[in-house]
C-alpha positions as a Markdown table, in Angstrom:
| # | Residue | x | y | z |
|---|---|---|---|---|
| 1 | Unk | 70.1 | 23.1 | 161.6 |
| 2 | Unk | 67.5 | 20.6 | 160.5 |
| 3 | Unk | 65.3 | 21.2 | 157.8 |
| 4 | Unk | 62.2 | 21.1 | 159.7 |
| 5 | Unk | 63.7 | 23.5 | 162.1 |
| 6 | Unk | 63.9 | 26.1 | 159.0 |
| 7 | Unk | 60.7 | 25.7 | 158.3 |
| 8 | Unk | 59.0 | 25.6 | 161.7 |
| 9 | Unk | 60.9 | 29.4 | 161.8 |
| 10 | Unk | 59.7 | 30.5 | 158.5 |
| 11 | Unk | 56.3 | 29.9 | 159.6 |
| 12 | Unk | 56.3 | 31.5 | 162.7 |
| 13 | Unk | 57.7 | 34.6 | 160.8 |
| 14 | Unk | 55.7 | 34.3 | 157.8 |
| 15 | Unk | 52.8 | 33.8 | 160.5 |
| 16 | Unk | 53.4 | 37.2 | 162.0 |
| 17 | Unk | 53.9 | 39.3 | 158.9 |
| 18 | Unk | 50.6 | 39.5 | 157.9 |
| 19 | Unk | 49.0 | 41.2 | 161.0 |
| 20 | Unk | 51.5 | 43.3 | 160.0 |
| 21 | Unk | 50.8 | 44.4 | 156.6 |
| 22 | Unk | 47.1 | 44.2 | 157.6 |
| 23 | Unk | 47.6 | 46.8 | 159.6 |
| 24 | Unk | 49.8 | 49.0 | 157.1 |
| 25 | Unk | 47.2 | 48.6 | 154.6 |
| 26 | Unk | 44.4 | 49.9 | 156.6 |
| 27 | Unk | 44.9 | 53.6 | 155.0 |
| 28 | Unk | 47.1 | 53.0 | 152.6 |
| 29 | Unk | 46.6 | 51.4 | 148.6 |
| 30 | Unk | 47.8 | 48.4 | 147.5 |
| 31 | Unk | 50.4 | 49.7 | 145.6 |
| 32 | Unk | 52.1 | 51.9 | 147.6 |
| 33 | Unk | 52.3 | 49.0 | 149.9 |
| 34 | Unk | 54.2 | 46.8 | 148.0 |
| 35 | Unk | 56.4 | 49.5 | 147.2 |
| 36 | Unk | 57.4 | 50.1 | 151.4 |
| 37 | Unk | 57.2 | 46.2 | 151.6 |
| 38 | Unk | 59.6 | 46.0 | 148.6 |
| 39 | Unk | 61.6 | 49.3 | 150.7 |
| 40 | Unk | 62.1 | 46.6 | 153.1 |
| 41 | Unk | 63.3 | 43.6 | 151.1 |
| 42 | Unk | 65.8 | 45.9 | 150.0 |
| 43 | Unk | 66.8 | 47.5 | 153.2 |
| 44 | Unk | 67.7 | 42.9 | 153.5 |
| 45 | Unk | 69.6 | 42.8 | 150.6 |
| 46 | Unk | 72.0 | 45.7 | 151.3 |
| 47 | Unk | 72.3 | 44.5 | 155.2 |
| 48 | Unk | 73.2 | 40.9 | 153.4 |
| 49 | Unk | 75.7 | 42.1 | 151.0 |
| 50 | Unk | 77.1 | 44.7 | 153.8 |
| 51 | Unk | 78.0 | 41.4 | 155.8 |
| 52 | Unk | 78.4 | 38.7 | 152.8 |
| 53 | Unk | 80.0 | 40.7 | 150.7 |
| 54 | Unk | 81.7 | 37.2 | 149.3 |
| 55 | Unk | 78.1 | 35.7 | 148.4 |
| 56 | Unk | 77.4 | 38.9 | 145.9 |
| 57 | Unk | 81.2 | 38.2 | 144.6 |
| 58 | Unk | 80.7 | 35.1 | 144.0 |
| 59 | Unk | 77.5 | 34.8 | 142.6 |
| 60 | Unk | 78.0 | 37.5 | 140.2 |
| 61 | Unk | 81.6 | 35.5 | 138.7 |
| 62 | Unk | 79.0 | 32.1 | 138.0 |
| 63 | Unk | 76.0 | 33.6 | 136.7 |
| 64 | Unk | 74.1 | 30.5 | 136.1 |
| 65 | Unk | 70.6 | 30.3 | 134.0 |
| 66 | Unk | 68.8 | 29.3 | 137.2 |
| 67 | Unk | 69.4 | 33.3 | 137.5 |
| 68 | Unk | 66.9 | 33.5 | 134.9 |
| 69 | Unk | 64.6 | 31.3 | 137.4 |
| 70 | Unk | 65.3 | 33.0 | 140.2 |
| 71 | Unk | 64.3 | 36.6 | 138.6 |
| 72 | Unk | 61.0 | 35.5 | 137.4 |
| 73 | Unk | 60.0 | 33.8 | 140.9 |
| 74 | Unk | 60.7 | 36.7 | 142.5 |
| 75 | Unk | 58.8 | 38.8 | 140.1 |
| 76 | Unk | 55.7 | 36.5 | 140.2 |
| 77 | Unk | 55.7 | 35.8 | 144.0 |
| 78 | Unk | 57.0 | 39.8 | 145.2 |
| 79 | Unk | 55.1 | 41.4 | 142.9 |
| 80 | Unk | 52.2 | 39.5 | 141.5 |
| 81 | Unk | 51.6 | 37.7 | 144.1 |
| 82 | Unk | 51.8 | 40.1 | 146.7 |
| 83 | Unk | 49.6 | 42.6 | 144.7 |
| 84 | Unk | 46.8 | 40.1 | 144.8 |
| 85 | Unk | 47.6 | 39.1 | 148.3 |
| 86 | Unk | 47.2 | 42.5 | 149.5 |
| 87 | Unk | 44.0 | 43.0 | 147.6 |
| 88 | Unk | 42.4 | 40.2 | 149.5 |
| 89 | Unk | 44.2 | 41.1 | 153.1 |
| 90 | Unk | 43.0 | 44.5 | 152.7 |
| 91 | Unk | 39.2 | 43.4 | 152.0 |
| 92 | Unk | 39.5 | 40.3 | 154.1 |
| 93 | Unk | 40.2 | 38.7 | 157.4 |
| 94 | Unk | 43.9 | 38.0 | 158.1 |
| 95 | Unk | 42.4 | 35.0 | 159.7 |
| 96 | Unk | 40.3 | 33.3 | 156.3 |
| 97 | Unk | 42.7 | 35.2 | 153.8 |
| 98 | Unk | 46.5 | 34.0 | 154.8 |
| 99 | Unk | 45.4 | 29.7 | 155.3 |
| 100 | Unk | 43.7 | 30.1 | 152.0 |
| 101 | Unk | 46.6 | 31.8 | 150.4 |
| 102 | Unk | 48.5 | 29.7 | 152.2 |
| 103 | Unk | 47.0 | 26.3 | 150.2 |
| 104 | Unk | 49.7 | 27.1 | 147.7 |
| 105 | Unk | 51.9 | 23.9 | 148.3 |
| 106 | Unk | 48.4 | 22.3 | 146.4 |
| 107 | Unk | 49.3 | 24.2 | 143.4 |
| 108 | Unk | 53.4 | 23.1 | 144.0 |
| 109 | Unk | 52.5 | 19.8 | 144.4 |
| 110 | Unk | 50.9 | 18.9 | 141.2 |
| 111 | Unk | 53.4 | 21.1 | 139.5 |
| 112 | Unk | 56.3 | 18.9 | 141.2 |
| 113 | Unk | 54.4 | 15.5 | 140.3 |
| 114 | Unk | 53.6 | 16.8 | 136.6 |
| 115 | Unk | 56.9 | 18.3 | 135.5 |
| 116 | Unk | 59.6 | 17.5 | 138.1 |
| 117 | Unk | 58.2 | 13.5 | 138.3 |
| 118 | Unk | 58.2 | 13.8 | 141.9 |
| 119 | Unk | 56.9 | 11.1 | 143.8 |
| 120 | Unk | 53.1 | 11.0 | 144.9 |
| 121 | Unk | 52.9 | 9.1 | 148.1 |
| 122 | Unk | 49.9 | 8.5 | 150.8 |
| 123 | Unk | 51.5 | 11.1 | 152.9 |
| 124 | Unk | 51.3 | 13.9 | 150.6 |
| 125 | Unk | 47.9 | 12.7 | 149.1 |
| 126 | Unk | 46.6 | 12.7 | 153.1 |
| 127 | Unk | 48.1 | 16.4 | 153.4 |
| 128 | Unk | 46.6 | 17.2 | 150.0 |
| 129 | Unk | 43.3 | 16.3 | 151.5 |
| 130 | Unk | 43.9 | 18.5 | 154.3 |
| 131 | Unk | 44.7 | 21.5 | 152.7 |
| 132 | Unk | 41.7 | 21.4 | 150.4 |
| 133 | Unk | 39.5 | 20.4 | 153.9 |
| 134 | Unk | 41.2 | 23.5 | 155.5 |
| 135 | Unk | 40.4 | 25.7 | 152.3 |
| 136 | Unk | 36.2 | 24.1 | 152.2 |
| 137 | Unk | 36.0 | 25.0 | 156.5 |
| 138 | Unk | 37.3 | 28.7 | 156.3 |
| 139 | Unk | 34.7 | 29.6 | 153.9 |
């Protein structure tokens, strides 16, 4: 399947799980939030390894020090992340809270330019430009 194909699918699920967690936080705190989101990923992770049992095999025989990448991602963006996420979903609308949390391929973009030398082009600049316009209207 084509890249863009991925993608266009990760937004329209990313896109609907906010309404949901809006809606789980309306009684609940943060915190016990994540953890029942969290419940969830892991509920994934056992139905992945129950049916790719190779993957886990495999990936435990090459442990590579991307590992070491990997784990503090996942810290920052499933717990960090999500904790101040669900702060301002919980005190905010879905519809302002998720584009402007959302305008994180900003913050990925100068990153990548900075550190990884990618390339800065018209096209991203002109999405660039975009997202911060996007960010300036919602408020």
């Amino acid at each position: 399947m084509k890249p863009y194909i991925w993608a266009l699918m990760t937004a329209l699920v990313w896109g609907c799980v906010p309404v949901l967690e809006k809606l789980g936080l309306a009684k609940m705190p943060v915190l016990v939030g994540i953890f029942y989101r969290s419940f969830g990923v892991i509920i994934g992770m056992m139905l992945i390894v129950f049916f790719k049992f190779n993957l886990l095999k495999e990936s435990l025989a090459n442990i590579p020090f991307g590992v070491f990448y990997l784990v503090v991602g996942g810290f920052l963006a499933s717990v960090v992340g999500q904790i101040m996420f669900y702060h301002a979903l919980q005190g905010g609308e879905a519809s302002k809270v998720v584009p402007l949390a959302a305008s994180y391929p900003l913050i990925s973009f100068l990153i990548g330019a900075i550190f990884l030398g990618e390339s800065v082009t018209a096209a991203k600049l002109g999405g660039l430009f975009f997202i911060i316009l996007g960010v300036i209207l919602l408020k």
